[in-house]
Legacy VTK file of the C-alpha trace (Angstrom):
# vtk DataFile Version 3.0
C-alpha trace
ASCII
DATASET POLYDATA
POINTS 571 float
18.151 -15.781 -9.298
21.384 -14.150 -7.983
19.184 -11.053 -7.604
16.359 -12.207 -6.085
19.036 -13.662 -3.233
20.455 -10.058 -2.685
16.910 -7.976 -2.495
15.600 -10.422 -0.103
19.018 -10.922 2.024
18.676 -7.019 3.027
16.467 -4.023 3.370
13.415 -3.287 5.256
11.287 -5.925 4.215
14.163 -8.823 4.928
13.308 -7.364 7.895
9.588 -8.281 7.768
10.270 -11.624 6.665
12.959 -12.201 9.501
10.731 -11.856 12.260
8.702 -15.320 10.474
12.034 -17.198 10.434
11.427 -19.761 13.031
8.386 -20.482 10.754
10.282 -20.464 7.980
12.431 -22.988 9.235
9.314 -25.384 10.727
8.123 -24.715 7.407
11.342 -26.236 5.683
11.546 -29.228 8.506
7.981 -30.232 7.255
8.674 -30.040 3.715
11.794 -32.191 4.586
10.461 -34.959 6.254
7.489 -34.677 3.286
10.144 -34.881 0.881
11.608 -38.170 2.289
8.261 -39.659 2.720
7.928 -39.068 -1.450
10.347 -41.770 -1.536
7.588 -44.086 0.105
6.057 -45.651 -3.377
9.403 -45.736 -5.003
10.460 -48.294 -2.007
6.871 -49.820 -2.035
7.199 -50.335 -5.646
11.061 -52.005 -5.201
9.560 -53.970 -1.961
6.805 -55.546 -4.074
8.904 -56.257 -7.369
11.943 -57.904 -5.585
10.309 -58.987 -2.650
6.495 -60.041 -2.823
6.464 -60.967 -6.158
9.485 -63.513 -5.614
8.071 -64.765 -2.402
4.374 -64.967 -3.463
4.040 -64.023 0.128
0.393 -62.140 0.731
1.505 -60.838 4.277
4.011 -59.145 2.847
2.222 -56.918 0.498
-0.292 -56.518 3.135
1.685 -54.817 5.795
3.942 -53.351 2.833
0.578 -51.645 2.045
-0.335 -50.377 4.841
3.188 -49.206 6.080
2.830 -46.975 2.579
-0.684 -46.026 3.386
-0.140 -44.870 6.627
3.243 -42.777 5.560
1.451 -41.212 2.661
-1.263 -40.021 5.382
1.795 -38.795 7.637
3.507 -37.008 4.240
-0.370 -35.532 3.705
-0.507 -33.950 6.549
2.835 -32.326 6.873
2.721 -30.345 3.304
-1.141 -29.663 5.056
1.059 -27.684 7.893
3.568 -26.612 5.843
0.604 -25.133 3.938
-0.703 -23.267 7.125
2.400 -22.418 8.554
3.282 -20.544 5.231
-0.517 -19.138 4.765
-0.031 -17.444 8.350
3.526 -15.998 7.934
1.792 -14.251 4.495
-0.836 -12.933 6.432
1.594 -11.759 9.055
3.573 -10.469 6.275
0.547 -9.141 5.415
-0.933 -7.167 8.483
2.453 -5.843 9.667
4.006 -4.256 5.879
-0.010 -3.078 5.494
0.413 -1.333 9.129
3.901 0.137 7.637
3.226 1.305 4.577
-0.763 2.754 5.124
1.181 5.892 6.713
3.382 6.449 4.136
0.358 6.551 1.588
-0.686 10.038 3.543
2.527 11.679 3.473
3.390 14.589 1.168
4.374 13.480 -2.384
4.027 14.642 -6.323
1.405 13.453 -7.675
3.508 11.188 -9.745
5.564 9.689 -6.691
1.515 9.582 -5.284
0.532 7.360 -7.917
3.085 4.967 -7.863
2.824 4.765 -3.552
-0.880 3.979 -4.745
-0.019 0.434 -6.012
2.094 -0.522 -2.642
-0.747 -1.874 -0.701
-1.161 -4.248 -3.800
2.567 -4.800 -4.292
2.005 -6.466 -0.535
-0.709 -8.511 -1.684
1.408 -10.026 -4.660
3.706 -10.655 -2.052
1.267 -12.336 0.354
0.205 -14.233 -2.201
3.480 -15.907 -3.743
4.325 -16.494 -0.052
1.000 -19.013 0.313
1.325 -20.034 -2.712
2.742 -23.443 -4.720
5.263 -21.239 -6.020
7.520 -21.130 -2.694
6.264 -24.636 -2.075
8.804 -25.719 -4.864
11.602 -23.191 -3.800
11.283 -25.053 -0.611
11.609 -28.532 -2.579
14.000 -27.209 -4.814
16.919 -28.255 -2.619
15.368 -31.994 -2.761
15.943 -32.530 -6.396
19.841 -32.607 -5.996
19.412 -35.498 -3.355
17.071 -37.239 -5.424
19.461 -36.852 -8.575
22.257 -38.135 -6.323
20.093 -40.727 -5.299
19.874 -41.966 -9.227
23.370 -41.781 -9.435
23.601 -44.263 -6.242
21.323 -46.940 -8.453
23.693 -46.654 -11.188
25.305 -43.405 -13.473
23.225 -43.608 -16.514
19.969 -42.702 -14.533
22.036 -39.995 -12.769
22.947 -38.621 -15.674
19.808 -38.975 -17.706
17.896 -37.097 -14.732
21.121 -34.291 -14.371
20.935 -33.380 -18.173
16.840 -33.266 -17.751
17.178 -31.075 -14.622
19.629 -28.596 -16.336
17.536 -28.777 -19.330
14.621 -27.505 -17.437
16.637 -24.956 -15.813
18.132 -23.328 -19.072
14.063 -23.436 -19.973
13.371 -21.382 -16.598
16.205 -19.023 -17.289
14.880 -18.621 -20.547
11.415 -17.977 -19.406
13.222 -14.995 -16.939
14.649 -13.332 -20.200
11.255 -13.480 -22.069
9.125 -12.338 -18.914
11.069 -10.231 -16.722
11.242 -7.114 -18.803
7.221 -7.377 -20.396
5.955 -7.883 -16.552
7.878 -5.199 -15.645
6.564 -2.696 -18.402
2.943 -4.161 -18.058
3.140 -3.571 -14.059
3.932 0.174 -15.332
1.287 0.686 -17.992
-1.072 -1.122 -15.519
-0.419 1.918 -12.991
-0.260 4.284 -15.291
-3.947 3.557 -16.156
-5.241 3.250 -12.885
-3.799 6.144 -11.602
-5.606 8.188 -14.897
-8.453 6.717 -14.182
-8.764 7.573 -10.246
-8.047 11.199 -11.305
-10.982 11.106 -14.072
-12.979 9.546 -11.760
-12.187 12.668 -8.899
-13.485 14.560 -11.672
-16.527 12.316 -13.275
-18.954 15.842 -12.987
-16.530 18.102 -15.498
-16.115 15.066 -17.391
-19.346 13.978 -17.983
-20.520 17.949 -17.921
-17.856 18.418 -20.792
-18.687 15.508 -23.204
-15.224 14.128 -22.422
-16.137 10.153 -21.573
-15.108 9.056 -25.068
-11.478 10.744 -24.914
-11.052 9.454 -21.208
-12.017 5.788 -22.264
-9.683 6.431 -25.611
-6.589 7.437 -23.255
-6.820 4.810 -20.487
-7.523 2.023 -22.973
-4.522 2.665 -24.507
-2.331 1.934 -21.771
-4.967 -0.641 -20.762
-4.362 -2.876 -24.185
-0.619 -1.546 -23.500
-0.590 -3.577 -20.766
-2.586 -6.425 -21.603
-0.418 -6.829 -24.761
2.761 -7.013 -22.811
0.992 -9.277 -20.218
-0.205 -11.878 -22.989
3.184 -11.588 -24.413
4.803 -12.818 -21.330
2.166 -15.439 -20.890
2.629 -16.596 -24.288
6.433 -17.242 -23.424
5.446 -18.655 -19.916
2.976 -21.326 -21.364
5.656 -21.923 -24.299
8.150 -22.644 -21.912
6.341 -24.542 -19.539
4.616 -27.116 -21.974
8.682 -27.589 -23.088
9.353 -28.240 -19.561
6.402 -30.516 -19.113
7.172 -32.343 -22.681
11.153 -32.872 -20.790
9.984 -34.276 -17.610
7.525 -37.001 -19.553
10.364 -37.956 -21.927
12.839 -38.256 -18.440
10.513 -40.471 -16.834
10.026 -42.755 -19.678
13.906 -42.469 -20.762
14.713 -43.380 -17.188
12.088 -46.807 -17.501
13.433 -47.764 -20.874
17.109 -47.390 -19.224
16.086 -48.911 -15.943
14.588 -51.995 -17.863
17.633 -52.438 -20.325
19.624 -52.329 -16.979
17.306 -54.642 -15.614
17.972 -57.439 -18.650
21.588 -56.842 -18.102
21.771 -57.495 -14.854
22.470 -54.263 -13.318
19.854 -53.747 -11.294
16.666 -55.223 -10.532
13.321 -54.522 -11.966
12.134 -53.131 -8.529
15.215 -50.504 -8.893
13.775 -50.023 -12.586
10.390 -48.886 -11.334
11.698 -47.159 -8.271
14.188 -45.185 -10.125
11.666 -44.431 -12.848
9.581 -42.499 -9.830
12.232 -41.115 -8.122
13.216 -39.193 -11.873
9.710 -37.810 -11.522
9.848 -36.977 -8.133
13.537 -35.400 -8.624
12.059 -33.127 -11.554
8.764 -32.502 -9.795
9.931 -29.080 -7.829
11.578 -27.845 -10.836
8.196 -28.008 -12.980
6.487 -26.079 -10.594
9.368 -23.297 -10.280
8.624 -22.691 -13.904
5.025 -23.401 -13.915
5.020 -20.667 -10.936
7.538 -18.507 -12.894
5.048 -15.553 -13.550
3.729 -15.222 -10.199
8.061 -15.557 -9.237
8.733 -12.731 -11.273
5.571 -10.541 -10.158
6.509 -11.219 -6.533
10.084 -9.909 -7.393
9.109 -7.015 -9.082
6.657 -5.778 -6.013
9.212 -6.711 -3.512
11.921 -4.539 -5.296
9.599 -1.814 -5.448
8.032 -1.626 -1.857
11.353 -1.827 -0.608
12.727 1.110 -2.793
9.485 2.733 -1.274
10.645 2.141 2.221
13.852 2.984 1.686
13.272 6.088 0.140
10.090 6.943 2.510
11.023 4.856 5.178
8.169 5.048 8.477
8.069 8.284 10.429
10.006 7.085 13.587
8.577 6.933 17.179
8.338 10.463 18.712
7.922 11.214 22.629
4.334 12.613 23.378
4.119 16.217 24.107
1.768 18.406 26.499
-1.340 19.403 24.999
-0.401 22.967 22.197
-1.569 25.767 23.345
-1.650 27.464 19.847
1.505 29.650 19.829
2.625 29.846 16.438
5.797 30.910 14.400
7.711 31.175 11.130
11.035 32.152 10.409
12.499 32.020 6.909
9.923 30.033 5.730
9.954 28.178 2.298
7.017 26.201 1.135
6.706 23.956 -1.998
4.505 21.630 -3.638
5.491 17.900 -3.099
8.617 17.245 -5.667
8.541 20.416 -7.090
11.514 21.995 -7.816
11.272 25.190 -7.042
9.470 26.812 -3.662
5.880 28.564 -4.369
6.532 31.278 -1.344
9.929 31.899 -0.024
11.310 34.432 3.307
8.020 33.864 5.396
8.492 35.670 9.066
5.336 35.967 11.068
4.207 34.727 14.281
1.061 34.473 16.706
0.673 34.228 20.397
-2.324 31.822 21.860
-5.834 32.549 21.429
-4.666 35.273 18.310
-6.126 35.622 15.175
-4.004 35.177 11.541
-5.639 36.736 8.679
-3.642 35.856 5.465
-4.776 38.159 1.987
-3.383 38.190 -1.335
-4.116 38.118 -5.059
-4.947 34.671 -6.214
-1.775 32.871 -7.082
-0.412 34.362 -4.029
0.677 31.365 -2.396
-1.802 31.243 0.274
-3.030 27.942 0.172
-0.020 26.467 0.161
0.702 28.092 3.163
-2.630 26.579 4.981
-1.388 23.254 3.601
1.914 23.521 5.002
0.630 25.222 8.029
-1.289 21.560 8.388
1.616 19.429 7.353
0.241 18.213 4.142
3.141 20.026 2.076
6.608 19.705 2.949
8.502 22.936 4.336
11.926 24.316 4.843
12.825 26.856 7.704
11.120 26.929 10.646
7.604 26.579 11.485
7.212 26.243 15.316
3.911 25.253 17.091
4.300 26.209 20.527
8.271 26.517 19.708
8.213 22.803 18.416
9.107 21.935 14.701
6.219 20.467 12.942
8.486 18.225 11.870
9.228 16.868 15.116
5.225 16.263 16.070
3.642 12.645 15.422
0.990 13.188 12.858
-1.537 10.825 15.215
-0.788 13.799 18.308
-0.315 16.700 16.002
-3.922 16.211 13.980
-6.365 16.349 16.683
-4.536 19.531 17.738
-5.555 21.328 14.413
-8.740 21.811 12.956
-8.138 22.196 9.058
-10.852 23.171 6.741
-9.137 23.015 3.423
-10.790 25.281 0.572
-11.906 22.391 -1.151
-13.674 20.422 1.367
-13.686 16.737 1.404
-15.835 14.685 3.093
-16.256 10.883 3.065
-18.354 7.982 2.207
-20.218 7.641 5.850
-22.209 9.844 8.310
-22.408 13.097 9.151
-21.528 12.366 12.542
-18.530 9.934 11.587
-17.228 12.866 9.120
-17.495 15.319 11.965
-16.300 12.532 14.470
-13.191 12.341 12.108
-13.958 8.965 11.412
-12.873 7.399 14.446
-15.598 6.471 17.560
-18.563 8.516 17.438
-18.867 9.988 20.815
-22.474 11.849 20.608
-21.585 14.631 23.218
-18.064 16.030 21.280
-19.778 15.447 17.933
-22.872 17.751 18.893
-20.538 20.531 20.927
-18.513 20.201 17.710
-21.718 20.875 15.904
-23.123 23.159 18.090
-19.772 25.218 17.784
-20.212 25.327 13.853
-23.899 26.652 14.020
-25.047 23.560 12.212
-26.774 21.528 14.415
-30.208 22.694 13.812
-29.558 22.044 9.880
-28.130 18.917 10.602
-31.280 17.795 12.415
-33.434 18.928 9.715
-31.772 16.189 7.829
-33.826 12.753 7.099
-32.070 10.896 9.643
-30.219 14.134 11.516
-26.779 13.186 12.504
-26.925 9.592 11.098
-27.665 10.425 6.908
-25.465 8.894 4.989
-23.861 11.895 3.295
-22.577 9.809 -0.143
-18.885 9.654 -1.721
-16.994 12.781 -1.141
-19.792 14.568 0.603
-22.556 13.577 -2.606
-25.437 14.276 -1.135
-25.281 17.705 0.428
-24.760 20.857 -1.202
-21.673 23.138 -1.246
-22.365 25.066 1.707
-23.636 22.121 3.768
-20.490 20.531 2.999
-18.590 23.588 4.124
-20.293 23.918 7.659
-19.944 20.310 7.841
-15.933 20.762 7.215
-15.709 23.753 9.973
-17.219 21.352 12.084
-14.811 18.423 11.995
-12.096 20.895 12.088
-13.506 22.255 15.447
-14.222 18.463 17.080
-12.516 18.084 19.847
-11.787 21.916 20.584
-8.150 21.640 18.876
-5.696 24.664 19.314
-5.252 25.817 16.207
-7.420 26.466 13.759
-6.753 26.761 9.482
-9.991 27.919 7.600
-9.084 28.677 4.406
-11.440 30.430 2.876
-14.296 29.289 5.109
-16.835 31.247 3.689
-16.373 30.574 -0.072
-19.609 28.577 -0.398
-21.807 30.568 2.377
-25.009 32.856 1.816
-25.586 35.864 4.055
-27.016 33.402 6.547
-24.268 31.290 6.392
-21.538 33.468 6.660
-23.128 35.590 9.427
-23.190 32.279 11.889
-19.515 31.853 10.335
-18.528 35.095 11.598
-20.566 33.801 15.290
-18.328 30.826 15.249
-14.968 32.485 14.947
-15.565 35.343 17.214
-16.666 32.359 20.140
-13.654 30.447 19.183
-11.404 33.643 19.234
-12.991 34.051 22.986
-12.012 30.400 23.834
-8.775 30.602 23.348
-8.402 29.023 20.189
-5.242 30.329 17.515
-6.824 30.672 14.199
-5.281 31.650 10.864
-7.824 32.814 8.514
-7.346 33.101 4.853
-10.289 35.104 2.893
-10.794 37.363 0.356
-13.555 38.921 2.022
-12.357 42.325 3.908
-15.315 41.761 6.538
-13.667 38.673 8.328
-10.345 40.817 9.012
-12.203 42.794 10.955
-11.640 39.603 13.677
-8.210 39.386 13.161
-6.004 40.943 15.618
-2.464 40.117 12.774
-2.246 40.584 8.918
0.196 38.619 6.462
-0.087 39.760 3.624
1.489 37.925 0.307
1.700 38.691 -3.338
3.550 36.454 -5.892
4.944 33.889 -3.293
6.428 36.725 -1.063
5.428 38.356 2.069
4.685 41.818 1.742
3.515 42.804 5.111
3.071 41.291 8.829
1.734 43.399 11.228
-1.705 44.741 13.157
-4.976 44.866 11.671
-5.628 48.181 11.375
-2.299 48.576 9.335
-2.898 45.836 7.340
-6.604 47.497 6.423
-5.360 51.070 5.725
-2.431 49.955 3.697
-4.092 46.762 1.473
-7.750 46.908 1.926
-10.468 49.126 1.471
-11.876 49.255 5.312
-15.913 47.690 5.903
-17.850 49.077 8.302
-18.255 47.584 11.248
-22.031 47.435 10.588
-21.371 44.924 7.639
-20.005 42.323 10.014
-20.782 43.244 13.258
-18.746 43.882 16.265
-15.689 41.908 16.705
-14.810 39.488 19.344
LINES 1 572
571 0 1 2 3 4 5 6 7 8 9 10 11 12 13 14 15 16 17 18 19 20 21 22 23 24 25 26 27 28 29 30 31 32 33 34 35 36 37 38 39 40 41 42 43 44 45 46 47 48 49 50 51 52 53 54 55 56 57 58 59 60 61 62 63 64 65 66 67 68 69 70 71 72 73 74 75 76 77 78 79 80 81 82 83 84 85 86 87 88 89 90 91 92 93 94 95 96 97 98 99 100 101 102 103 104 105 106 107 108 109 110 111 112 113 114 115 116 117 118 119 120 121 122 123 124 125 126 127 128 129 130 131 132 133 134 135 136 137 138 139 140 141 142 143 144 145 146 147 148 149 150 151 152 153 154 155 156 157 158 159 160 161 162 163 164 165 166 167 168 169 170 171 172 173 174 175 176 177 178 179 180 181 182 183 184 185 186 187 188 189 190 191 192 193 194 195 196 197 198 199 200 201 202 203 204 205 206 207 208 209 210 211 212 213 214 215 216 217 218 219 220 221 222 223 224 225 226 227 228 229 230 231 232 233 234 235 236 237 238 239 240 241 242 243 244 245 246 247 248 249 250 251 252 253 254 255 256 257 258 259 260 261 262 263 264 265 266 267 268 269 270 271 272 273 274 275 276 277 278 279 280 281 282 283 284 285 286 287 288 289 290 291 292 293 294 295 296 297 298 299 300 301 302 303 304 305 306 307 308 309 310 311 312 313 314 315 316 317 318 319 320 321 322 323 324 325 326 327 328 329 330 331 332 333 334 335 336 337 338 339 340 341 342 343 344 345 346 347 348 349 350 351 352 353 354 355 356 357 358 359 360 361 362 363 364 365 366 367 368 369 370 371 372 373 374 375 376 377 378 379 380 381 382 383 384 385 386 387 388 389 390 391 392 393 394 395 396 397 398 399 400 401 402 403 404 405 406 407 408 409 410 411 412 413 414 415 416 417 418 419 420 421 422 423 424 425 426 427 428 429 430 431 432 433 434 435 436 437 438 439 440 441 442 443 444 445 446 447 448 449 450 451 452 453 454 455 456 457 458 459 460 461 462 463 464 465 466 467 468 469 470 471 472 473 474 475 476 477 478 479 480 481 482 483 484 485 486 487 488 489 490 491 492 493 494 495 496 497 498 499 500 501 502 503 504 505 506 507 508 509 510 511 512 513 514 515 516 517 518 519 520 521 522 523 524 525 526 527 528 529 530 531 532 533 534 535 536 537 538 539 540 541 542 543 544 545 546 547 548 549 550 551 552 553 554 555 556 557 558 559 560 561 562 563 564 565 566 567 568 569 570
């Protein structure tokens, strides 16, 4: 418990939880005044044993009645808003750590610090949930069943100390249930991710596996850590429901130990038999919050374990921090000692970049495959880390808010990835569909007229990851998001892998207009024909740069030179 105490006293998502604390403490006020109104049928009970039945007197128990009726209404109501007021702090809890940690999800990682980012968003939920839950309810109680043992001890020592030994009994049984749990949860909340994150990435590849005959092997591998998990789960349930019927089978025996004392109290004298009945309800009221502690123990430990782990997350990856808006790039573009690796990988993939590009200049990058060029276009559009410099109009990427820096690129990624929506919402970068910049975007691409061929044009649902059109549609779809809104600089890495003659000739039409607009554009390609639009060559072999100069160079030195007539005059 000591631990819990320290990871929520500090860190990012004390934080969080700070901003809620006037709720937090309207929240305790209600479950204090509920907690006093509990008392209400022990007193009710003492009222009508010492008082009503003595005096026989039928007003009495009548306005005795309702007095207890109408506080029970009052004590209903408050644990109703405490209920609320806790519901709404977890859904605050909720939208604000959601709107924290949704960025972090995007930024570069391994694939295994990926994975485990992948479970934060339901690490919040757990969270939400143990926050609205009867699980805090009888933290907030908790501090009630020292009063109400102290209030035992005021109706005489043997009841106090037949509730005390009860209460630590049921503690020992909740510590006890932490040692059996903690460490199965734990392992299970590991296998559990393990096999989701296997299964998204079998699932990114459902066509090789199915093509391949693999289903059987997949299933094999991610039901193993599936029943991995499940074991350990049932394991720690098995404990949980052991220990909680033992707490259950304590607080029964407590409330009728503390009858049987209160009535042999009662026949000596020491108290009456309304303080026999009313201490007999105060035991179970005094035991009450500790039962649902360990009843709730599970869900405790859960919300422990995600609340340690988001806020490792967020300290280790904490939110990119608010950065002053900049004028609109122009496309100037620069490396200088430039070292680019793969999220968490040890060791760089190229290393010594130098190369730069003035506005409205062509980039063409060549090399052998396994070069290294893709990770440059990846760096280039800040989805892999870098070290050196790499200045956009002599600003560090670094430095550039990913929400103003994006719509100043247009990326088009060698494997192109659409999603589940329109073709105007894909091209529209899923954000407001504005029909005029969609179509110029279009337009630019020299795909309108096969988008409108299209069963519903610009509306057709275009499937999960692009389903429903072919390669090269979704490749001319890709150039034109990466050309909506008529960004600066332009990555196309290998643009026209997927093209026919057709497709790549309106390619070629695109780049030399967007050459002529103004736009920066570094092209990566295999194909000597597109270099013939480039007015720079980097050239890279084995993660270094072997060259960086003009075209014409670049062509007599690495390339066997096409005729212009192959790709037509350049822009």
């Amino acid at each position: 418990m000591g631990g819990v105490r320290r990871d929520v006293a500090s860190g990012p998502l004390a934080r969080v939880i700070s901003e809620s604390r006037r709720d937090l403490a309207l929240a305790a006020l209600f479950s204090a005044a509920a907690n006093l109104l509990l008392l209400t049928p022990a007193i009710y009970m003492m009222q009508v044993y010492d008082r009503v039945l003595s005096s026989r007197s039928e007003v009495t128990l009548l306005m005795l009645t309702l007095i207890l009726v109408g506080l029970l209404a009052a004590m209903t109501v408050l644990e109703a808003m405490r209920g609320q007021i806790l519901v709404r702090i977890g859904t605050r809890f909720d939208r604000r750590m959601t709107g924290t940690v949704f960025p972090i999800l995007f930024e570069p990682a391994s694939p295994e610090a990926r994975a485990a980012r992948g479970q934060a968003l339901q690490q919040v939920a757990q969270i939400r949930q143990f926050i609205a839950g009867p699980g805090l309810f009888g933290l907030f109680d908790l501090p009630w069943m020292v009063i109400y043992v102290v209030l035992l001890f005021i109706i005489h020592p043997l009841l106090g100390g037949i509730a005390l030994v009860a209460a630590l009994a049921i503690l020992a049984l909740a510590l006890a249930s932490e040692r059996a749990t903690r460490g199965r949860l734990t392992e299970a909340a590991g296998e559990m991710a393990r096999a989701s994150a296997f299964l998204d990435s079998s699932l990114r590849h459902a066509e090789t596996v199915g093509a391949m005959g693999m289903q059987r092997e997949v299933h094999r591998r991610w039901q193993s850590r599936q029943e991995s998990a499940l074991r350990l789960q049932a394991q720690a349930s098995d404990w949980s429901a052991l220990l909680t019927g033992a707490s259950k089978y304590v607080m029964l025996v407590t409330q009728s130990l503390l009858l049987g004392a209160g009535a042999l109290l009662a026949i000596e004298a020491q108290i009456s038999p309304g303080l026999m009945i009313a201490a007999s309800i105060v035991g179970g009221k005094a035991l009450q919050p500790i039962q649902i502690v360990v009843g709730q123990w599970n869900a405790l430990v859960l919300a422990r374990l995600a609340w340690t782990r988001l806020d490792t997350l967020l300290r280790q990856q904490p939110p990119p921090p608010e950065r002053m808006s900049l004028p609109r790039a122009q496309g100037a573009l620069a490396a200088l000692n430039l070292s680019i690796a793969p999220p968490g990988a040890p060791a760089p993939l190229l290393e010594g970049l130098q190369f730069q590009i003035s506005p409205g200049e062509t980039l063409g990058v060549i090399g052998p495959s396994g070069a290294g060029k893709t990770a440059l276009a990846r760096a280039l559009a800040g989805a892999w880390p870098h070290q050196g410099e790499l200045r956009l109009d002599g600003v560090d990427l670094r430095l550039l808010a990913r929400e103003e820096f994006g719509p100043q690129i247009g990326y088009l990624p060698q494997d192109v990835q659409l999603f589940d929506g329109t073709i105007a919402e894909n091209i529209a970068r899923l954000g407001s569909v504005e029909s005029e910049r969609v179509i110029a975007a279009a337009r630019a691409a020299r795909v309108h007229d096969m988008i409108l061929g299209l069963p519903e044009g610009y509306d057709t649902p275009i499937g999960e990851s692009g389903a429903r059109l072919s390669g090269g549609q979704r490749q001319r779809i890709g150039l034109a998001r990466a050309l909506y809104g008529e960004p600066a600089l332009l990555i196309l890495d290998e643009p026209n892998a997927n093209l026919d003659d057709a497709g790549e000739a309106q390619l070629m039409e695109t780049l030399r207009a967007q050459k002529a607009a103004g736009r920066s554009i570094v092209l990566i390609t295999h194909r000597p024909n597109a270099l013939l639009l480039t007015d720079k060559v980097l050239v890279l072999r084995e993660g270094q740069q072997v060259f960086f100069g003009g075209r014409d160079e670049a062509l007599a030195r690495f390339v066997r030179r096409p005729t212009p007539q192959a790709a037509g005059r350049p822009g």
